[in-house]
C-alpha positions as CSV (number, residue, x, y, z in Angstrom):
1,X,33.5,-128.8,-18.8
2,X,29.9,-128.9,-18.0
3,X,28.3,-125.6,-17.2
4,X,24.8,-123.8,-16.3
5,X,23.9,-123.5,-19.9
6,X,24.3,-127.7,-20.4
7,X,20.7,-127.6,-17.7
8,X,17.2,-126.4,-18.1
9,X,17.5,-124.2,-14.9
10,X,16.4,-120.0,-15.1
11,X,19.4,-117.9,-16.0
12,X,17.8,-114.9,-13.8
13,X,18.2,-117.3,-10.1
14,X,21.6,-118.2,-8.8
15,X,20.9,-121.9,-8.0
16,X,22.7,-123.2,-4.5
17,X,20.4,-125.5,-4.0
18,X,21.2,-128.1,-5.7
19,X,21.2,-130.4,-2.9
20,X,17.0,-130.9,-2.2
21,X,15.9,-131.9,-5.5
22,X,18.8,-132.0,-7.9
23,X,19.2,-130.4,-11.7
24,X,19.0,-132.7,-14.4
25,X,20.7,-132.0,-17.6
26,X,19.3,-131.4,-20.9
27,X,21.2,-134.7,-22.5
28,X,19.7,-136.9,-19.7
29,X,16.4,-135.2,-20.2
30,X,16.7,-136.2,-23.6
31,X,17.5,-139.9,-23.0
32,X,14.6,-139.7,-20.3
33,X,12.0,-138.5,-23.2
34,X,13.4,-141.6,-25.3
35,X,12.6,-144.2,-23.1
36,X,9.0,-142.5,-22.4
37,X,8.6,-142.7,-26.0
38,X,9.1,-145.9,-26.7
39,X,6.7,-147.0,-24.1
40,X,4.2,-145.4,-26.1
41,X,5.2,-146.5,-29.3
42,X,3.6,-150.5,-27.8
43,X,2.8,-150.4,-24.5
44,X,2.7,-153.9,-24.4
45,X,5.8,-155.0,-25.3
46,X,7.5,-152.3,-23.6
47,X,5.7,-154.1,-20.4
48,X,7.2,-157.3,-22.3
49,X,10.5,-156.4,-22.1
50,X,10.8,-154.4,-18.5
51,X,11.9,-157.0,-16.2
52,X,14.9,-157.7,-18.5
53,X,15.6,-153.8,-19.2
54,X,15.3,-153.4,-15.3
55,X,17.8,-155.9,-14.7
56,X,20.2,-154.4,-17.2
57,X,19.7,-150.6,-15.5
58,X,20.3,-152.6,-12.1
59,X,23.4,-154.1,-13.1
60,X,24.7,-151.0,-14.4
61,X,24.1,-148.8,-11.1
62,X,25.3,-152.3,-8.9
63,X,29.0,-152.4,-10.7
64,X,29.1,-148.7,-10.1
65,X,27.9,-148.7,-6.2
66,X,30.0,-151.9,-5.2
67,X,27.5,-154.7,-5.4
68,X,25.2,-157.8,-6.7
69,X,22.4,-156.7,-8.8
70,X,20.5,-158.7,-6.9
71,X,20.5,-157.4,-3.5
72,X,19.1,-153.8,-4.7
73,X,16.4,-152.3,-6.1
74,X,15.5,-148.4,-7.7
75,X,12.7,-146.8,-5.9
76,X,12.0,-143.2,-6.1
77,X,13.9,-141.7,-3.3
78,X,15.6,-142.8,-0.2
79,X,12.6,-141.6,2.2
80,X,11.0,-144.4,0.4
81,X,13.9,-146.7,0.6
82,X,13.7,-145.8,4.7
83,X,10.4,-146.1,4.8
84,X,10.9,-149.9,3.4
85,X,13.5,-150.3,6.2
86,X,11.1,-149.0,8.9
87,X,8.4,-151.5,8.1
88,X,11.0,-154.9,7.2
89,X,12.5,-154.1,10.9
90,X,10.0,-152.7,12.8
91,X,8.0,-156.1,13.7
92,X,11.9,-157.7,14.8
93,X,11.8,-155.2,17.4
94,X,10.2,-156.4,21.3
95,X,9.0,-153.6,23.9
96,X,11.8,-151.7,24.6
97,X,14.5,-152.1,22.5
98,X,16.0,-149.1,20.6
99,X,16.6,-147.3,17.1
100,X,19.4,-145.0,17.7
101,X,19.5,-141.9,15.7
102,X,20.7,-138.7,16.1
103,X,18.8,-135.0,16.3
104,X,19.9,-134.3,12.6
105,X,17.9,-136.7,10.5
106,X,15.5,-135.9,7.8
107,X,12.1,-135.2,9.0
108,X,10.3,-137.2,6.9
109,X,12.1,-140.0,8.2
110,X,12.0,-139.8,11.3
111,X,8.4,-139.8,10.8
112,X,8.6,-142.4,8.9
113,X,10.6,-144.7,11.8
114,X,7.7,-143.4,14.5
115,X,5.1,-144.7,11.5
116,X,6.2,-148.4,11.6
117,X,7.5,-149.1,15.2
118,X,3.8,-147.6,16.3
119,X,2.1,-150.7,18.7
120,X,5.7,-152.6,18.8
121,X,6.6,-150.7,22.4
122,X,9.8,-150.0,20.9
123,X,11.3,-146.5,20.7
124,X,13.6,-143.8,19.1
125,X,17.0,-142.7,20.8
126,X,18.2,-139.1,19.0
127,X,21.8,-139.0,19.9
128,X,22.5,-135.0,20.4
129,X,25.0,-133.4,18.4
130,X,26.0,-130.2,19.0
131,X,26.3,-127.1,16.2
132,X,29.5,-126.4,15.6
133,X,29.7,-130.0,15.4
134,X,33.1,-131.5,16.2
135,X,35.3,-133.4,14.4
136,X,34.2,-136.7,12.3
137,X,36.1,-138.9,15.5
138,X,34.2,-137.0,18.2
139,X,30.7,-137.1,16.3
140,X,31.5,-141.2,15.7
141,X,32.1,-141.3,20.2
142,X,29.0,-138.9,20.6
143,X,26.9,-141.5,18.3
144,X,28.1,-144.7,20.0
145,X,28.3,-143.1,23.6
146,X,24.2,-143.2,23.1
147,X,24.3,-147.3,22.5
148,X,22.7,-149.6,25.3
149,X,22.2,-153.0,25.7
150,X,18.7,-152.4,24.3
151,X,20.1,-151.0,21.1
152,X,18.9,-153.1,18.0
153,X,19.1,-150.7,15.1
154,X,21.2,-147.8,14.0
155,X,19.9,-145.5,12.0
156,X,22.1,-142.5,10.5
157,X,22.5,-139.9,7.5
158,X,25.7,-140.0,5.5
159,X,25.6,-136.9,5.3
160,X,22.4,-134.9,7.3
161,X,20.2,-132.8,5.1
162,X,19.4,-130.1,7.7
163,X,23.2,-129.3,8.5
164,X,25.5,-130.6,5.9
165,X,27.5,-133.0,8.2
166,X,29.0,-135.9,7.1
167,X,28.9,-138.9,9.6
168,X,31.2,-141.6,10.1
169,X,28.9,-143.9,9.1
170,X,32.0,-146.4,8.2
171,X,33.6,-146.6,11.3
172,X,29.8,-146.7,13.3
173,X,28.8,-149.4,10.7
174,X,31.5,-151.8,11.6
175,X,30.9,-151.0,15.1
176,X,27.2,-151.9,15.3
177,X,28.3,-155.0,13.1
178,X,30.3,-156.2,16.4
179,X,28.3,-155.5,18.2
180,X,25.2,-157.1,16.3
181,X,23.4,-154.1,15.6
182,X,21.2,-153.4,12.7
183,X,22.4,-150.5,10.3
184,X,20.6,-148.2,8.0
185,X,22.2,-145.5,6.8
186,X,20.3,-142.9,4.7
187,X,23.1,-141.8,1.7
188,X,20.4,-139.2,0.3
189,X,23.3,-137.2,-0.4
190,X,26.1,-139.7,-1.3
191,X,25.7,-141.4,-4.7
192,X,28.3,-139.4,-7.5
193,X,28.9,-137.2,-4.2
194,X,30.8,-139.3,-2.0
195,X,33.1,-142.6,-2.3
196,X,30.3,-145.4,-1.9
197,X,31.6,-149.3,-1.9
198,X,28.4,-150.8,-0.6
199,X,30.0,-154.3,0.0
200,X,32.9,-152.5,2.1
201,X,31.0,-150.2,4.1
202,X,28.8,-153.5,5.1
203,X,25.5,-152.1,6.0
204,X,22.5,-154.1,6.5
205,X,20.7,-151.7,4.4
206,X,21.6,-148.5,2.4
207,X,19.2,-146.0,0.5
208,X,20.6,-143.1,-1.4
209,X,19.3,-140.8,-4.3
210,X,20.4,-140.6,-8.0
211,X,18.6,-137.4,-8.9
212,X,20.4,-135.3,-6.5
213,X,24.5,-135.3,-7.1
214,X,24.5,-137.7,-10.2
215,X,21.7,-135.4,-12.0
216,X,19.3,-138.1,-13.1
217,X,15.9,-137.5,-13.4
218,X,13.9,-136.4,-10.8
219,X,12.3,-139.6,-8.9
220,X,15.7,-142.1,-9.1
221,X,16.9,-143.9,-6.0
222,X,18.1,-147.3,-5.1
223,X,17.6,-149.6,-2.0
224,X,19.7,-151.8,-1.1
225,X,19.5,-155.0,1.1
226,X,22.3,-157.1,3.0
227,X,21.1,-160.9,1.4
228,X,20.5,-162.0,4.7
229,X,17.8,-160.1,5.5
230,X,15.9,-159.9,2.1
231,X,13.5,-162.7,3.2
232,X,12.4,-160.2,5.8
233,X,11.7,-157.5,3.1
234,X,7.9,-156.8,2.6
235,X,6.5,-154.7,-0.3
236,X,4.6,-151.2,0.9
237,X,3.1,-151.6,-2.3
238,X,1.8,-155.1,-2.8
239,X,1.7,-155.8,-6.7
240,X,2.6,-159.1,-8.8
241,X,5.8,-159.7,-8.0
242,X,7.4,-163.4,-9.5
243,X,3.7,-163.9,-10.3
244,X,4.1,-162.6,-14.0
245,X,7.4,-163.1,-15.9
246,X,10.2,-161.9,-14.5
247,X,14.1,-162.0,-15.1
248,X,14.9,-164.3,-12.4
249,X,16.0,-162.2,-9.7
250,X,14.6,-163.3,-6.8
251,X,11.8,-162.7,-4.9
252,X,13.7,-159.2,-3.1
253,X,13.6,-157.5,-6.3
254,X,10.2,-159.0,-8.1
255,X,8.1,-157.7,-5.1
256,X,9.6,-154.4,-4.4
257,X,10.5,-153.3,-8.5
258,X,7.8,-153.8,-10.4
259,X,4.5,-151.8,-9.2
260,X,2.5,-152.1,-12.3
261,X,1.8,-148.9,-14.5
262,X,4.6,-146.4,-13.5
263,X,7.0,-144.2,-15.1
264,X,10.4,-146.4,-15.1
265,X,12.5,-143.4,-17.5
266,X,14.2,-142.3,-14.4
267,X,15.6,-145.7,-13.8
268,X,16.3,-146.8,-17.0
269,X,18.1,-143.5,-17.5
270,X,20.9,-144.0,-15.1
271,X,23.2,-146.3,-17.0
272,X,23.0,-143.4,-19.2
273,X,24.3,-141.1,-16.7
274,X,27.0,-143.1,-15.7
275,X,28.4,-142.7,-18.8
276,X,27.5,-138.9,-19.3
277,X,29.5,-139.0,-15.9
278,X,32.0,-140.5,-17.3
279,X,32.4,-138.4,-20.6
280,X,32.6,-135.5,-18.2
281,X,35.5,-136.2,-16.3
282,X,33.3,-136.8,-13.2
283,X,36.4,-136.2,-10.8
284,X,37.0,-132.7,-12.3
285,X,33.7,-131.7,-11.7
286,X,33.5,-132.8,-8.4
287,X,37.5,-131.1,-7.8
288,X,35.5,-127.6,-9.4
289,X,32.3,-127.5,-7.0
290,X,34.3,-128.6,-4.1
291,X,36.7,-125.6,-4.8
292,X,33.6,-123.5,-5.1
293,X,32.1,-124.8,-2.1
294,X,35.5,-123.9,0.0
295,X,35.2,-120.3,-1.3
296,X,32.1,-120.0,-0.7
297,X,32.8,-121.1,3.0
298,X,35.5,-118.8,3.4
299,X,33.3,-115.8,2.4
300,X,30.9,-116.7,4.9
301,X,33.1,-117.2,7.8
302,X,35.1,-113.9,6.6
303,X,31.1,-112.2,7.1
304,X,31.9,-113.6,11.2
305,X,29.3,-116.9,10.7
306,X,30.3,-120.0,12.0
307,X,30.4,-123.4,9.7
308,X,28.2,-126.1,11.2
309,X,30.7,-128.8,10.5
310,X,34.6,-129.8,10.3
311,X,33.7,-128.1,6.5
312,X,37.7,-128.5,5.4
313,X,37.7,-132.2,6.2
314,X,34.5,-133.3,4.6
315,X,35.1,-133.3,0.8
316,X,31.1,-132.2,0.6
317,X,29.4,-130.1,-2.2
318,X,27.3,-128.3,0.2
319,X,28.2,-125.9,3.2
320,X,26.6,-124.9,5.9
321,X,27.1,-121.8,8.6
322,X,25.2,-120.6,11.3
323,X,23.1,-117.1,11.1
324,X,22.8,-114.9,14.0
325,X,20.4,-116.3,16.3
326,X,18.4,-113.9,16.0
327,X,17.5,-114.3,12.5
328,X,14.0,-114.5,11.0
329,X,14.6,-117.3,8.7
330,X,11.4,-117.2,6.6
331,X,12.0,-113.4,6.3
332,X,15.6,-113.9,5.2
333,X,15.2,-116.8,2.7
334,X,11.9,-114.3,1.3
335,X,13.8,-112.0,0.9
336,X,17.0,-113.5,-0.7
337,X,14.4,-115.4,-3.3
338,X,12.1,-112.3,-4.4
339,X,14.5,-109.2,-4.0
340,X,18.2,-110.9,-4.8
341,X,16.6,-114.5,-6.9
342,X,19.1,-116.7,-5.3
343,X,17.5,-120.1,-4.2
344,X,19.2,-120.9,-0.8
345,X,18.3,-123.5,2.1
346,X,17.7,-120.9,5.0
347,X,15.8,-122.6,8.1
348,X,15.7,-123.3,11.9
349,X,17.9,-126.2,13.3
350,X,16.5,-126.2,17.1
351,X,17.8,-122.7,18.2
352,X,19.7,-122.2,15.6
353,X,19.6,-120.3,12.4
354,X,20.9,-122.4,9.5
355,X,21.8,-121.2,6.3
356,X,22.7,-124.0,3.7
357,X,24.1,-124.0,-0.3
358,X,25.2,-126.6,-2.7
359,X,27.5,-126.2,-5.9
360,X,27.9,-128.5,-8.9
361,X,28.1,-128.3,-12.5
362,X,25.8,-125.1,-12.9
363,X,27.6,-123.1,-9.7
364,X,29.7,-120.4,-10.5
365,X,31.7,-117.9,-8.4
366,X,29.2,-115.0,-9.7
367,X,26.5,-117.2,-7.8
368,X,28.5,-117.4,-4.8
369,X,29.5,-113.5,-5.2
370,X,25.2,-112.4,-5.2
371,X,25.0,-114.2,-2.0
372,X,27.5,-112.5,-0.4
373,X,26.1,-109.3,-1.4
374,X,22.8,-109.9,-0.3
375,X,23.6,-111.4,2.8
376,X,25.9,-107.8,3.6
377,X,22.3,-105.5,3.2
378,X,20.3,-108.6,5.0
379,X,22.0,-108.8,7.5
C-alpha cells in the first residue's frame, strides 16, 4: 500500500490538507520530468508530435471519466474550466434571467461568474444552505426551492471547498435538464474521489481537477462540454487553433488545447496515473482514507464540535466540523502550523468557524492523533 514515504511531502508537518492543492507522488513526478525532458531534447518535433500525444492523453482520461475524447479538454484547474463556462454562457443570458448557486461555492468562482455576466443585466441567485447542513434530499429541495421562471443556469460544487459537502448534483442535474436549465457543476474535488460517469450524470458542462485526489501534477484539469453546445465555446486565450496541424478533433478542442509554448507534462502524465492508480488498488486506498476520515470525525465530534455535513453518508476524503464561534481562526490555524506543524484548512464560513482536513495515501492515524492534541491545549 502506498504511504507518506512514496511523496515528496516534509516528514516534520502532518499533512490534512490534501484537499487545496493535492500531493503528487515521486513516481508521477518522475514520469512528469520525462516528458519535460524530451521536450528539450527537440523542441520542434516535440511541438510536431503534441496534437497526436494530446489526443492520446485525452482518450485515456475520456474512457476513464465516461466520455468521447472529443467533447473535453485539460486545462489547468477547474476555476479555469468555470471561468470558460462563465464567458461561453454569459452572452445567452437577457436582463434578468438567473444563475442559481448556492452560498458555498468557491470564491474564485463566483468571481469569476460576476466577471462574465458584467453589462448582460443578468444576475446571481446564492441558494442558502444552512451549517449543519441537512441531508443530501433536503440540500437537493433547498437548491431547487430557489428555481424561477427566470432561472437559465445552474451552477453547483460536487462537493463545496469551503465546507466539505457533497451535493446532489445528480438528482438537480436531471432536474434542470427537464426543466431546460443549463448545468455546470464544478467537480474540483471529484475526479479518483468520487464515482464520475460524465455521460450519465448529463451535464451541459463539468470541470474537475486531476492534481487534487488522483495526485497528478500540480496544474491538471479537464473541461468538459455537452456536443451541443461546443459551437458556443470561445477560447479566453485566443491562439492557433485548427490553423496549424492538428489531430482532427474538432474545432472545441483545437481552440481551447493548444495555447502555444506551455508546459503540457501535467497532461501528458495522467494516463500515467491511471495506471499507477491502478497498480495501487485504487479502491483500497480510497476504503483506507475514508476509514481515516470517519475516525477522524468521530474524534472531533467526541471533542463536542459539530460536523458541517451528513459526514456518514457522503463517502468523502475530507471532514469538516464547526469551531466554537467564537474562535479566532487565523490565530488557531497560526498556531496549529508554527507551534504543532500540522497543515489544516481553518477559516470563516459566514459566522461560522470552519475547521476542514483531508486524508489519502500519506494520512495516518498519528496525523489525525496531533490534531486532536493540539486542538485539546487550543481550545
Amino acid at each position: 500500500m502506498l504511504t507518506k514515504a512514496d511523496f515528496l511531502l516534509r516528514d516534520d508537518i502532518h499533512f490534512l490538507n490534501h484537499g487545496s492543492f493535492g500531493a503528487c507522488p515521486r513516481e508521477l513526478l518522475d514520469v512528469q520530468r520525462s516528458w519535460q525532458e524530451r521536450l528539450e531534447h527537440q523542441p520542434v518535433l516535440f511541438h510536431r508530435e503534441l496534437a497526436d500525444l494530446m489526443q492520446g492523453a485525452r482518450s485515456a482520461i475520456a474512457d476513464y471519466l465516461g466520455a468521447q475524447p472529443t467533447d473535453l479538454v485539460y486545462v489547468t484547474n477547474s476555476t479555469f474550466g468555470v471561468s470558460m463556462a462563465a464567458a461561453m454562457i454569459a452572452p445567452m443570458l437577457a436582463p434578468g434571467e438567473e444563475v442559481l448557486t448556492t452560498d458555498h461555492e468557491y470564491g474564485a468562482c463566483l468571481r469569476a461568474w460576476r466577471h462574465h455576466l458584467q453589462g448582460t443585466g443578468a444576475e446571481i441567485v446564492e441558494a442558502c444552505l444552512p451549517l449543519p447542513a441537512p441531508s443530501m434530499d433536503e440540500i437537493e429541495e433547498l437548491i431547487w426551492s430557489s428555481v424561477t421562471s427566470r432561472t437559465r443556469v445552474l451552477f453547483l460544487s460536487h462537493v463545496t471547498s469551503p465546507t466539505a459537502i457533497r451535493l446532489p448534483v445528480e438528482n438537480l442535474c436531471a432536474r434542470a435538464r427537464e426543466r431546460g436549465i443549463l448545468t455546470v457543476i464544478d467537480g474540483a474535488h471529484a475526479p479518483a474521489h468520487l464515482p464520475l460517469h460524465l455521460h450519465t450524470l448529463n451535464a451541459d458542462v463539468y470541470t474537475g481537477n486531476f492534481h487534487k485526489w488522483m495526485c497528478t501534477p500540480k496544474g491538471s484539469a479537464f473541461l468538459w462540454v455537452h456536443p451541443s453546445l461546443h459551437r458556443a465555446v470561445q477560447p479566453l486565450i485566443v491562439s492557433w487553433g485548427n490553423l496549424i496541424p492538428t489531430a482532427g478533433d474538432g474545432s472545441f478542442v483545437d481552440d481551447v488545447e493548444y495555447l502555444g509554448t506551455r508546459d503540457v507534462s501535467p497532461f501528458l502524465t495522467v494516463p500515467e496515473a491511471l495506471q499507477w492508480m491502478h497498480r495501487n488498488e485504487w479502491d483500497l486506498v480510497q476504503m483506507e482514507a475514508r476509514d481515516l476520515r470517519d475516525y477522524g470525525m468521530h474524534m472531533l465530534l467526541r471533542k463536542g464540535l459539530a460536523a458541517c455535513s451528513d459526514w456518514r453518508a457522503d463517502e468523502l476524503q475530507m471532514g469538516a466540523v464547526l469551531l466554537p464561534s467564537s474562535t479566532d481562526v487565523q490565530w488557531l490555524k497560526n498556531e496549529l502550523y508554527n507551534t504543532h506543524r500540522i497543515e489544516v484548512v481553518v477559516h470563516r464560513v459566514f459566522d461560522h468557524a470552519v475547521l476542514r482536513f483531508s486524508t489519502h495515501a500519506h494520512t495516518s492515524k498519528g496525523d489525525l492523533d496531533a490534531l486532536s492534541m493540539a486542538l485539546n491545549r487550543l481550545l
